[in-house]
C-alpha positions in Angstrom: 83.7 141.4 -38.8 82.0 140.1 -35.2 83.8 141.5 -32.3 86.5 138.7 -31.3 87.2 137.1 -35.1 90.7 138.0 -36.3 91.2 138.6 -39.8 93.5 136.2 -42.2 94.0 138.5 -45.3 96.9 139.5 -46.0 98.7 137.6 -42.8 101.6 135.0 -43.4 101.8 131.6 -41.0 104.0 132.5 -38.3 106.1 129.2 -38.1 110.0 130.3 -39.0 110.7 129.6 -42.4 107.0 129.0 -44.0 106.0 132.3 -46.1 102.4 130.3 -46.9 99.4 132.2 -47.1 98.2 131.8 -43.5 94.7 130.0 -43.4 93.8 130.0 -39.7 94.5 131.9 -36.8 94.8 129.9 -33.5 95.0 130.6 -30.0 97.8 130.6 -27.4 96.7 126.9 -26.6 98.5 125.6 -29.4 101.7 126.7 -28.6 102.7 123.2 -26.9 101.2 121.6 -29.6 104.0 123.8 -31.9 106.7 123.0 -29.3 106.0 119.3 -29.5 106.5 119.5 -33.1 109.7 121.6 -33.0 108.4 124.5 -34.7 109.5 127.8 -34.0 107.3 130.6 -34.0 108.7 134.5 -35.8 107.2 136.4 -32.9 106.9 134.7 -29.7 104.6 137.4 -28.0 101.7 136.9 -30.5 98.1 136.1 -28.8 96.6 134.9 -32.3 99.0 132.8 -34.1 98.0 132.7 -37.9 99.3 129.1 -39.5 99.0 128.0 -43.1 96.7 124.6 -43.7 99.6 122.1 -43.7 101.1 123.8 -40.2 97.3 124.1 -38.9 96.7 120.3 -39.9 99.6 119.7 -38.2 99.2 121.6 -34.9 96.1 120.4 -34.5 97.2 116.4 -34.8 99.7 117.2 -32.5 97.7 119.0 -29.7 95.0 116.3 -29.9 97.8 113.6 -29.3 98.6 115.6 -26.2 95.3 116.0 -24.8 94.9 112.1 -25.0 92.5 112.2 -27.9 
């Protein structure tokens, strides 16, 4: 695995009650995106954040509507 790539196998998303395969693991720059959406996180003092595709899809709709895109 290339130095900075996080592995998915095996991790479960991270939102509080969602025990979905996770699918992507995202940054610390979605965690307003998560906030706007009411979602709370199981550990808050994660740097990579794995979500599953419907919490990812989600994240990522919400942190474009906050950058103005």
């Amino acid at each position: 695995m290339p130095e900075g790539e996080v592995d998915v196998e095996g991790k479960t998303c991270a939102v509080v009650g969602c025990d979905e395969p996770a699918a992507k693991i995202v940054g610390r720059s979605f965690v307003p995106a998560l906030q706007a959406l009411k979602l709370r996180l199981k550990n808050r003092g994660l740097r990579h954040i794995p979500l599953c595709k419907k919490h990812y899809k989600m994240a990522k709709e919400a942190l474009e509507a906050l950058r103005g895109g």
